[in-house]
C-alpha positions as CSV (number, residue, x, y, z in Angstrom):
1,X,-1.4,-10.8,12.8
2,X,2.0,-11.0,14.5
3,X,2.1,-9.3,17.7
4,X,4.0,-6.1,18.3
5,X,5.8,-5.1,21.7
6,X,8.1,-2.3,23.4
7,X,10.5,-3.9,26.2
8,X,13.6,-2.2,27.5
9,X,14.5,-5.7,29.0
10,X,18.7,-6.8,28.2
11,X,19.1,-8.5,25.2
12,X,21.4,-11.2,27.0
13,X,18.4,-12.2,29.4
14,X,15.3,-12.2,27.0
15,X,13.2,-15.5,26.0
16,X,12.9,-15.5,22.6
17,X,13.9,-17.2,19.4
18,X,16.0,-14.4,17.9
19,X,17.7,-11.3,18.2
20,X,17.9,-9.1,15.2
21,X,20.8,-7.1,15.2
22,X,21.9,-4.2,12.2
23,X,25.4,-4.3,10.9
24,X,26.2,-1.6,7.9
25,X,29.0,-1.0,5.9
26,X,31.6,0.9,6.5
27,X,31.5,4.9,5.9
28,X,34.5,5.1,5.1
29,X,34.1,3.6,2.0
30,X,36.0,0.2,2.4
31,X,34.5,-3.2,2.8
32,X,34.8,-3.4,6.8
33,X,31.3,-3.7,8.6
34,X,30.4,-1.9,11.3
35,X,27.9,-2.9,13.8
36,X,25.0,-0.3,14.3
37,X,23.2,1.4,17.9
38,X,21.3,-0.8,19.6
39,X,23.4,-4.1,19.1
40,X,25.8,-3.3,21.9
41,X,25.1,-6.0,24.2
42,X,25.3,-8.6,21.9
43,X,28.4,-7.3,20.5
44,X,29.9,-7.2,24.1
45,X,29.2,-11.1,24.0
46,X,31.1,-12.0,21.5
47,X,34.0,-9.5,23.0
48,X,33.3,-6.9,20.7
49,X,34.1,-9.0,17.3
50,X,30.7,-9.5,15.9
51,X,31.6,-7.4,13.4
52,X,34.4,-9.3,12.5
53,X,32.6,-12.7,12.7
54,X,29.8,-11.6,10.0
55,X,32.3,-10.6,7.6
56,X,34.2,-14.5,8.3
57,X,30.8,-15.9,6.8
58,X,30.3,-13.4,4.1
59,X,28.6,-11.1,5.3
60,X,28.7,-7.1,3.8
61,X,26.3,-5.0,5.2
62,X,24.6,-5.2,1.6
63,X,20.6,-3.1,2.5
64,X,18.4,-6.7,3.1
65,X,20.7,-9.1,3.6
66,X,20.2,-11.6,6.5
67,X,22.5,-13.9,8.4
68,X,22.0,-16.2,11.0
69,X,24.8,-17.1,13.9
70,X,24.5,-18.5,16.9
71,X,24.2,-16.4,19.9
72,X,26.7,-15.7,22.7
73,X,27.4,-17.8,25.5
74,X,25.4,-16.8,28.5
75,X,22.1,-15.7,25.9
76,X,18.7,-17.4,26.5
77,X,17.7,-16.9,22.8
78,X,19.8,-19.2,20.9
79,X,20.5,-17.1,17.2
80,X,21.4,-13.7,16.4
81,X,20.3,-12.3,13.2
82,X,22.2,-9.7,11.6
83,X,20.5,-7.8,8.5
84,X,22.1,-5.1,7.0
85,X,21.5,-1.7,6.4
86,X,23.3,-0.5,3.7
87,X,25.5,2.4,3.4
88,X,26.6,3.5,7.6
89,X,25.3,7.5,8.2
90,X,28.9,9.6,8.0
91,X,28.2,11.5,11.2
92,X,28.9,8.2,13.3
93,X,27.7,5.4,14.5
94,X,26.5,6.8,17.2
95,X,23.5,8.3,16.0
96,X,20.9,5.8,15.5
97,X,18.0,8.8,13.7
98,X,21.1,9.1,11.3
99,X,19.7,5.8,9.5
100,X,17.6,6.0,6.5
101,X,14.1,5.5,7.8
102,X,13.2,3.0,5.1
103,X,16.2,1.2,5.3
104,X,15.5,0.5,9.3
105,X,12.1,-0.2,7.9
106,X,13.2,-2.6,5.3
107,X,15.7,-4.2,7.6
108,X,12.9,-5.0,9.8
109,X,11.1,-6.7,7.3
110,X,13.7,-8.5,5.7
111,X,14.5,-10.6,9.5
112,X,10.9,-10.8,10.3
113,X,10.3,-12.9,6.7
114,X,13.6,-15.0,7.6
115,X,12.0,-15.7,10.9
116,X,8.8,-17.3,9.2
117,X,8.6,-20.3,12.0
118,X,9.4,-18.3,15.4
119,X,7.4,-17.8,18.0
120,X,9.1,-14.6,19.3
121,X,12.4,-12.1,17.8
122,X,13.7,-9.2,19.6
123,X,14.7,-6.6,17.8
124,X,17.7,-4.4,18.7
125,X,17.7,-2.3,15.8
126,X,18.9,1.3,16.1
127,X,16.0,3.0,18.2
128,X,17.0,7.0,18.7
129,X,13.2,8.2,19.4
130,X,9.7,6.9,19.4
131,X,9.8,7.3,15.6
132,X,12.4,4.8,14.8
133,X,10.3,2.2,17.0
134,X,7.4,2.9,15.0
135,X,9.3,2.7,11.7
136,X,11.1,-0.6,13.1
137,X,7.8,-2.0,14.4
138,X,6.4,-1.2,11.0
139,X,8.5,-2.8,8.6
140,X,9.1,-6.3,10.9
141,X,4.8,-6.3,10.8
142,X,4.5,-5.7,7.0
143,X,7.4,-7.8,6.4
144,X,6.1,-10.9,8.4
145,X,2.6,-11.0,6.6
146,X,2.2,-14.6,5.0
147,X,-1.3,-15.0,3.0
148,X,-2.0,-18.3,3.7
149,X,-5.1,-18.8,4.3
150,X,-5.7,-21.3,1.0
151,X,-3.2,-23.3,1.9
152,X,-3.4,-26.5,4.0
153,X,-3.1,-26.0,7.6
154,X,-2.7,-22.4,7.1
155,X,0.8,-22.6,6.7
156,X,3.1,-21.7,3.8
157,X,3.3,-24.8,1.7
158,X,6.8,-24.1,0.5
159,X,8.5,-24.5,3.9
160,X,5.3,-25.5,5.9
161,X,6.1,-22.1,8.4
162,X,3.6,-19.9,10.0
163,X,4.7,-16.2,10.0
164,X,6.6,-15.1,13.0
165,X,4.5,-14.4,16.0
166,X,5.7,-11.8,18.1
167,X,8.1,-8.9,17.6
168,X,9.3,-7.3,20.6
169,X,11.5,-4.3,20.2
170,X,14.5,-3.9,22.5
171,X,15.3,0.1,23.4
172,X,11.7,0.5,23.6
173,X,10.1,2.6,26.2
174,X,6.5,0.6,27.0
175,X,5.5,3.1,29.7
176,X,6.2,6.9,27.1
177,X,3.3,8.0,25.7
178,X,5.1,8.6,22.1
179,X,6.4,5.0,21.9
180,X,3.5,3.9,23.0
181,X,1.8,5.7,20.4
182,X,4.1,4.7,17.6
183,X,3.2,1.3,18.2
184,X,-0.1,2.3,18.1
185,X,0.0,3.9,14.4
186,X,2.5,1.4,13.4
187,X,-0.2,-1.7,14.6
188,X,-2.9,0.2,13.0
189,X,-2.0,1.0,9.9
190,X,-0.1,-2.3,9.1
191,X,-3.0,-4.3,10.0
192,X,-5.4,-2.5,7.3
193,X,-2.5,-2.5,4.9
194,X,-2.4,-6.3,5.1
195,X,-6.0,-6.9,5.1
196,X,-5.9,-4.6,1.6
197,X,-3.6,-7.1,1.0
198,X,-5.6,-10.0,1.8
199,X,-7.9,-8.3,-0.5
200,X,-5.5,-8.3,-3.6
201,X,-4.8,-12.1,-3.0
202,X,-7.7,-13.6,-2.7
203,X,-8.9,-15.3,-5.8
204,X,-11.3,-13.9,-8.1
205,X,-13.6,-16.7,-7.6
206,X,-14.0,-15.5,-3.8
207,X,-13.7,-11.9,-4.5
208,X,-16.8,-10.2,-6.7
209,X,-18.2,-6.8,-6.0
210,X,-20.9,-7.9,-3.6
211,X,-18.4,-10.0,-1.6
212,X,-16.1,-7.1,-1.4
213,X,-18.6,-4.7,-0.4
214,X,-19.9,-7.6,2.7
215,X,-15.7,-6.7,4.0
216,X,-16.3,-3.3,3.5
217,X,-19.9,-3.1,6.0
218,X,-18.5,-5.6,8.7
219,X,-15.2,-3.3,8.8
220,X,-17.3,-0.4,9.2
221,X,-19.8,-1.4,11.9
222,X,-16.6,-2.4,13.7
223,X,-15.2,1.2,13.5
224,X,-17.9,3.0,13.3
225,X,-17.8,4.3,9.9
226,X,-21.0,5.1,8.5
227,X,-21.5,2.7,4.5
228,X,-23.6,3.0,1.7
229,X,-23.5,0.3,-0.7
230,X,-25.2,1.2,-4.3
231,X,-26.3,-2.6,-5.6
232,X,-27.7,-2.9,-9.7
233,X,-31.1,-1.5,-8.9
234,X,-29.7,1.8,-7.3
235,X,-26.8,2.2,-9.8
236,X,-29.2,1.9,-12.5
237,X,-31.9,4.3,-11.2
238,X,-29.0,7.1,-10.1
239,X,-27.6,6.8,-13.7
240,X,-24.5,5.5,-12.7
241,X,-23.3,4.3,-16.9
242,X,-19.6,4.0,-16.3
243,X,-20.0,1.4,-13.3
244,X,-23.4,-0.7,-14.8
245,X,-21.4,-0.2,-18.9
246,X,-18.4,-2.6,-17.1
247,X,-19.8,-4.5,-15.0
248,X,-22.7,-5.9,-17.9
249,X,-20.9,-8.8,-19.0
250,X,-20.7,-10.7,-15.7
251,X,-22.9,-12.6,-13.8
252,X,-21.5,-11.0,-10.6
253,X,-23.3,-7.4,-10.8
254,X,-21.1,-4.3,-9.5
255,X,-21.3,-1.9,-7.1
256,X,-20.0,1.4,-5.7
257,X,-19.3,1.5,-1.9
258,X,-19.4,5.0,0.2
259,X,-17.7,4.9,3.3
260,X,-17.7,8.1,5.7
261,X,-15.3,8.7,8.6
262,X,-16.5,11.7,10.3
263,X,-14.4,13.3,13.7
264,X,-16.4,16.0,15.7
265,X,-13.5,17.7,15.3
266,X,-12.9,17.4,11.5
267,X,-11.4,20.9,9.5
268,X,-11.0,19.6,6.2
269,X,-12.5,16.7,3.8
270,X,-11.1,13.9,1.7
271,X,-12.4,12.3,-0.7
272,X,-10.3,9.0,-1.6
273,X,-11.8,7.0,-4.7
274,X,-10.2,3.2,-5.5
275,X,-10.3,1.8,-9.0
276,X,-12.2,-2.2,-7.8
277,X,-11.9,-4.5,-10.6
278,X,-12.0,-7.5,-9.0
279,X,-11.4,-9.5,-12.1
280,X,-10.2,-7.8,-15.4
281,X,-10.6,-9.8,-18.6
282,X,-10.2,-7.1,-20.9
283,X,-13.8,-7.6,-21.5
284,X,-14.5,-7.4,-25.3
285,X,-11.3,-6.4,-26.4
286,X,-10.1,-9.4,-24.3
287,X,-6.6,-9.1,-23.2
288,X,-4.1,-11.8,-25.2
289,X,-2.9,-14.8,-23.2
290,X,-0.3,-14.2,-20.2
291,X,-2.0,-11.2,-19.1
292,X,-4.8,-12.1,-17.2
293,X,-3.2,-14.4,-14.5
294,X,-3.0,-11.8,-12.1
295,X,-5.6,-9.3,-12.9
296,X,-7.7,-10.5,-9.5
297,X,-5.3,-7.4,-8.5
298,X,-7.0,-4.9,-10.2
299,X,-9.0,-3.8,-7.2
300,X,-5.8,-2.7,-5.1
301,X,-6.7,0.4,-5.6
302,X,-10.2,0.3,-3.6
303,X,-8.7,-1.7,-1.4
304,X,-5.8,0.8,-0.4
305,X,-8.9,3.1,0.0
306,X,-10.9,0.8,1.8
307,X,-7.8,0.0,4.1
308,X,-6.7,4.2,4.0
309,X,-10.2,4.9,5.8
310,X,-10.3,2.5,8.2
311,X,-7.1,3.7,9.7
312,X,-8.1,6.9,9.9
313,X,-10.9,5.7,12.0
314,X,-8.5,3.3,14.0
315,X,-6.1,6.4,14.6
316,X,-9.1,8.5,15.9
317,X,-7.6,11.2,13.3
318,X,-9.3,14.9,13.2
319,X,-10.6,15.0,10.0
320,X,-13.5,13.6,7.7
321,X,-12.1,11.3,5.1
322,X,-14.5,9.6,2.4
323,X,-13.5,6.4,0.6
324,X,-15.5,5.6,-2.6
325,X,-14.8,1.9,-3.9
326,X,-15.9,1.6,-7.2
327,X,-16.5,-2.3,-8.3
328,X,-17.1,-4.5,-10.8
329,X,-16.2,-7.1,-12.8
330,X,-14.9,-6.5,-16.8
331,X,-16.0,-10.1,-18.7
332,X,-17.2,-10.5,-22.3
333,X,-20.4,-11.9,-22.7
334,X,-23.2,-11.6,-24.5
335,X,-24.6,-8.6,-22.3
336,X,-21.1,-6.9,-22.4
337,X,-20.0,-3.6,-23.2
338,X,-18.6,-3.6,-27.3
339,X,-16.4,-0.9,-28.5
340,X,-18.2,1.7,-30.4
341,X,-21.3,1.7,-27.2
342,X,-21.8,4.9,-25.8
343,X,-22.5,5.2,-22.1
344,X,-24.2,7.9,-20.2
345,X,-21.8,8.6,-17.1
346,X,-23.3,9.6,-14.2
347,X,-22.1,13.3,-14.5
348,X,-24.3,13.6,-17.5
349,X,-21.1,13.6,-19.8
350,X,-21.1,10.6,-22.8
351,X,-18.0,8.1,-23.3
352,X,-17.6,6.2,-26.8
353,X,-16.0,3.0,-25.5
354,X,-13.5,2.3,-27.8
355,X,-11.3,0.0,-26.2
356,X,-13.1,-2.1,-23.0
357,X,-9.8,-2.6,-21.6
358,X,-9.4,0.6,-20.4
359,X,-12.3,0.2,-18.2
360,X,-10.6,1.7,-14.9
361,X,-11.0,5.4,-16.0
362,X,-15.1,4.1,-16.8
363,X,-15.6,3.1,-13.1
364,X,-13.6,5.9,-11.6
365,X,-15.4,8.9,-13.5
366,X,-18.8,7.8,-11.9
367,X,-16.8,7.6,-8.5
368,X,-15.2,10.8,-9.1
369,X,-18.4,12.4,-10.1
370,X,-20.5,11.1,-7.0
371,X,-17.7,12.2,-4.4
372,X,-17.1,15.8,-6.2
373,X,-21.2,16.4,-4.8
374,X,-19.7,16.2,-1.4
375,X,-18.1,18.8,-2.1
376,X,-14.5,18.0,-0.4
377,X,-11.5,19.7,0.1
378,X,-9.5,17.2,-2.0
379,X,-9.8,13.9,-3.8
380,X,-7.2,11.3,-4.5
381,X,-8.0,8.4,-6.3
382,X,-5.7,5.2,-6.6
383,X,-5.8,2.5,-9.7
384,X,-4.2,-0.2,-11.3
385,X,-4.7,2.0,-14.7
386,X,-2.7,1.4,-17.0
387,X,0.1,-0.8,-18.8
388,X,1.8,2.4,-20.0
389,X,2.5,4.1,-16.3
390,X,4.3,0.8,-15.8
391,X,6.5,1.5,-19.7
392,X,7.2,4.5,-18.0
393,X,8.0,3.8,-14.1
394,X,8.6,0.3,-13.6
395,X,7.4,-1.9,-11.1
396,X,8.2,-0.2,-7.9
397,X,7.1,3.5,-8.6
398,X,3.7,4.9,-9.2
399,X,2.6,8.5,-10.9
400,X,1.2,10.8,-9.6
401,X,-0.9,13.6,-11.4
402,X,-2.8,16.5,-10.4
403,X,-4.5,19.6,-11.5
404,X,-2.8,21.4,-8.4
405,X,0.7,21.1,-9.4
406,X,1.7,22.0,-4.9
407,X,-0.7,19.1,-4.0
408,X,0.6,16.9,-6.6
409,X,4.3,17.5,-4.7
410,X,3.1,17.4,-1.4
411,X,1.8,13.6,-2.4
412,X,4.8,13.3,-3.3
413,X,6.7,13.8,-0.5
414,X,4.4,12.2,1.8
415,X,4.6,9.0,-0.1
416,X,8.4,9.4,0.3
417,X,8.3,10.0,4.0
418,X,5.9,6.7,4.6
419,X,8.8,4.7,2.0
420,X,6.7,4.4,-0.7
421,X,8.4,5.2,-4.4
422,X,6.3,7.9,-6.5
423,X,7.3,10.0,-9.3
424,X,5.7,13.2,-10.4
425,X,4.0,12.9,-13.9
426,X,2.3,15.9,-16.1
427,X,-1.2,16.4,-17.6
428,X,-0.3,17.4,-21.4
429,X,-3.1,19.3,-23.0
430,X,-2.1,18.5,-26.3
431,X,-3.0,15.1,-25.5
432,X,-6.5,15.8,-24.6
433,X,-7.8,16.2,-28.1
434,X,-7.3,12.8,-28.8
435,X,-9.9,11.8,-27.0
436,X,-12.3,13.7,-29.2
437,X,-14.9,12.0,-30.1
438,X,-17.7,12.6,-33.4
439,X,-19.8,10.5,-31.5
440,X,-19.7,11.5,-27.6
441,X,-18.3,14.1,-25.4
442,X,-15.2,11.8,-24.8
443,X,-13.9,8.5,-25.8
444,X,-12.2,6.2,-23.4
445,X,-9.3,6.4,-25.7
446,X,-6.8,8.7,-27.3
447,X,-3.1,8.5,-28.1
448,X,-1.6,5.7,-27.4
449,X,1.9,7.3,-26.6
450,X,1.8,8.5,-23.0
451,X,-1.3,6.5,-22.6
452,X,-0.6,6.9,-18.6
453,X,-1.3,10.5,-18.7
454,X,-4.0,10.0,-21.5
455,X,-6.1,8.1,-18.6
456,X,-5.4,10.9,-16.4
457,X,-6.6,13.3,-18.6
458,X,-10.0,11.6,-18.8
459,X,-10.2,11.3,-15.1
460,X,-10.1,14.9,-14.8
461,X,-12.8,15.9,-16.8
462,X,-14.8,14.0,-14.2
463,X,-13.4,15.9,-11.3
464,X,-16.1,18.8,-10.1
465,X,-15.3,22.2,-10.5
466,X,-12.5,23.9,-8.4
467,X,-11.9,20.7,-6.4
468,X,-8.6,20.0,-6.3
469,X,-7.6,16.2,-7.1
470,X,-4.9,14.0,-7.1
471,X,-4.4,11.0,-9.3
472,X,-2.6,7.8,-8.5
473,X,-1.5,5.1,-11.2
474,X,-0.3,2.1,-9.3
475,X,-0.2,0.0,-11.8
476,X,3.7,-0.9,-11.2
477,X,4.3,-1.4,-7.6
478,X,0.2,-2.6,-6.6
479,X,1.3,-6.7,-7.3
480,X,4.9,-8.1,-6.9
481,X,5.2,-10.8,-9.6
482,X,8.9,-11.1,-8.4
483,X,11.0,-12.6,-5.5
484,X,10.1,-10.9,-2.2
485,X,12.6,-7.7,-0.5
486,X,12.3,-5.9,2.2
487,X,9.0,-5.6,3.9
488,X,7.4,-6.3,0.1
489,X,5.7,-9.6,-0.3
490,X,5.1,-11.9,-3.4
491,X,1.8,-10.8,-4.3
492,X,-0.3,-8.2,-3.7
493,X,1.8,-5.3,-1.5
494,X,-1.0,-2.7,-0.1
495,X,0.9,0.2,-2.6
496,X,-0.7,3.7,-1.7
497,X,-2.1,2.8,1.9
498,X,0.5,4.5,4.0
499,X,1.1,7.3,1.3
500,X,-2.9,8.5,1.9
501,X,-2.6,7.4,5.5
502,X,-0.2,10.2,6.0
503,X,-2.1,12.5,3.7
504,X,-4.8,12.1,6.2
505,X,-2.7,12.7,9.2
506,X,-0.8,16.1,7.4
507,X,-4.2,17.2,6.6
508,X,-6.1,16.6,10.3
509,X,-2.8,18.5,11.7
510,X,-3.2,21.7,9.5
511,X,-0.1,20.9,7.1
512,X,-1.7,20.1,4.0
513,X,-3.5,22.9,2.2
């Protein structure tokens, strides 16, 4: 994990490899670049025309884009890298907070990945308040994550790099209590982020549900959070029929994983509950070819729980939260689930299977059943659910649905304070009866228009009475087939993390319900 400091030493007289530097474009709506806070010094080196140099090689201030120069005369580290932030904040220059959040955070990741190889960057990105340095720290330690770890050496084959080692972050105040803090929360929670997605990457053949679950009890005897891990034999006797019905066609038997943060000091409960496929085949109704190549990320949603809990733990936050991980593996076999079976959930309710691709909503209805008996204040869950949310959304936003239409905005707006993309999606009950079933209560299936909210639909009916409940379909933004921007890696990216993170935090402080 790359290291993450606060110095308020001069950027002239640092030891490092780098200096990251922000340039933006112009407010004034032409193509001249303007140099942002924080940058000063190394602007006064090149007698105030750094601005002008970047634009002699090309550069425009474009939100992401990197270039490399060589540093002033008289500068111990040897390059200056200048990433841009986009669009310059119309009140001035002068105001460093004026800057997008996620564009300083984005910034920050887009130099740290360009710095794969370096042993040490500062960054003299705009830093107004504790908050930007968390932000800034944020985005340079999410953007430098490299899963390596099946590669030789443990170094990026491509270019044969190791992700840059320390970030040290210039206009920091190392002895304040709030920087020091934001560093905290910023180290915290972008070390469980990128062990979620460690998680998503690692190959199904390494990743079953009793492997997962082994992560899952060492990371909680670490922090302290009290596990429960419910193998075949207590699935079976507890009448768990969603979990066992998609799990019975592999060799690698599932599981559902109950892990309890508790704070003496705790108000209010949550209940968070991750979708953990760790391979999805389609089972049965096997999914056609160019499909399943990366369907070892079908857990990220228990693994954004898993990671969500632990850094409540880590942040020593005042409130109980509850992760359920519910996991399995969906394979056709002889012992698999067909469509037309009828499984017994664990609520007591029956499912008709008639598709055992859509064996997410299966796994989370048992979850959502067993954390309902706890009785919490809320529950989110988070899944890779379905092909139609990413029809509807794309690849970088994920829906969100509730049955509380003020908690399903104030997601919402958390997930757009942390920088993560959401979108607001409704629960049509016209779309409920096509799930009717002459067989069962429900089938696992209705229309297939809107298919997104369909799933959600379902998911409800599992959801205890008067519990309010949240429901995330990642399915977009949880894997990044494409080219890596920002802080966003190829590859699994730890979507939903940060979003139920701050949940967490806006509940322990009183603002959330």
């Amino acid at each position: 994990m790359t290291a993450l400091t606060l110095s308020t030493a001069a950027a002239s007289g640092l030891r490092a490899d780098a200096i990251v530097v922000g340039v933006a474009k112009s407010p004034k709506g032409d193509k001249g670049l303007v140099v942002a806070p924080g940058a000063e010094a190394v602007d006064k080196g090149y007698d105030g025309r750094l601005a002008a140099v970047l634009e002699t090689l090309g550069a425009s201030g474009a939100e992401g884009e990197v270039t490399k120069l060589p540093a002033p005369s008289g500068f111990k580290a040897p390059v200056v890298v200048a990433v841009g932030l986009g669009a310059a904040p119309e009140d001035g220059q002068d105001k460093g907070a004026a800057f997008d959040a996620e564009a300083l955070r984005r910034a920050a990741g887009a130099a740290a990945r360009a710095l794969a190889g370096a042993k040490k960057a500062a960054f003299a990105l705009p830093i107004a308040d504790a908050a930007d340095a968390g932000t800034i720290g944020e985005g340079a330690l999410l953007g430098a994550y490299s899963f390596d770890a099946y590669k030789e050496n443990g170094k990026n084959a491509k270019n044969g790099k190791a992700p840059l080692a320390e970030v040290v972050l210039l206009g920091g105040k190392p002895r304040d209590k709030a920087f020091k803090a934001a560093v905290d929360r910023a180290v915290a929670v972008t070390e469980e982020l990128n062990r979620a997605r460690d998680l998503i990457n690692t190959p199904p053949n390494d990743l079953n549900p009793e492997s997962f679950a082994a992560v899952a009890q060492a990371a909680a005897k670490e922090h302290g959070i009290k596990v429960q891990v419910l193998d075949e034999k207590a699935l079976t006797k507890g009448g768990y029929g969603g979990i066992l019905g998609v799990g019975a066609g592999s060799a690698a038997a599932p599981r559902l994983v109950k892990l309890s943060y508790t704070s003496s000091k705790a108000k209010k409960h949550l209940a968070f509950v991750g979708k953990g496929i760790t391979y999805d085949s389609g089972g049965i109704s096997l999914k056609p070819a160019g499909h399943n190549e990366t369907m070892k990320c079908d857990m990220s949603g228990a693994a954004a729980v898993f990671a969500a809990v632990v850094a409540a733990a880590r942040l020593g936050l005042e409130v109980n939260v509850t992760g359920w991980l519910a996991l399995a593996e969906n394979m056709p076999s002889g012992t698999a689930t067909r469509p037309g079976d009828v499984l017994r959930m664990y609520s007591g309710k029956t499912v008709e299977v008639l598709n055992t691709d859509a064996e997410g909503r299966l796994v989370l209805a048992d979850a959502l059943w067993a954390a309902s008996e706890d009785k919490p204040d809320a529950i989110v869950d988070v899944a890779t659910l379905t092909g139609a949310m990413m029809l509807a959304l794309g690849n970088r936003l994920f829906g969100v649905m509730a049955n509380d239409d003020a908690f399903r905005t104030a997601i919402v707006e958390a997930a757009e304070e942390v920088g993560e993309d959401s979108w607001p999606m409704p629960l049509p009950e016209h779309l409920r009866k096509g799930m009717d079933s002459p067989t069962a209560d429900i089938a696992n299936m209705g229309e297939r228009m809107g298919g997104g909210l369909v799933a959600g639909l379902f998911l409800r009916e599992f959801v205890g009475e008067g519990i309010t409940w949240a429901h995330l379909d990642i399915a977009g933004p949880a894997f990044n087939e494409a080219a890596p921007f920002g802080y966003t890696p190829k590859g699994g990216t730890g979507t939903a993390v940060r979003t139920l993170v701050r949940l967490a935090e806006l509940t322990a402080a009183g603002d959330l319900g």
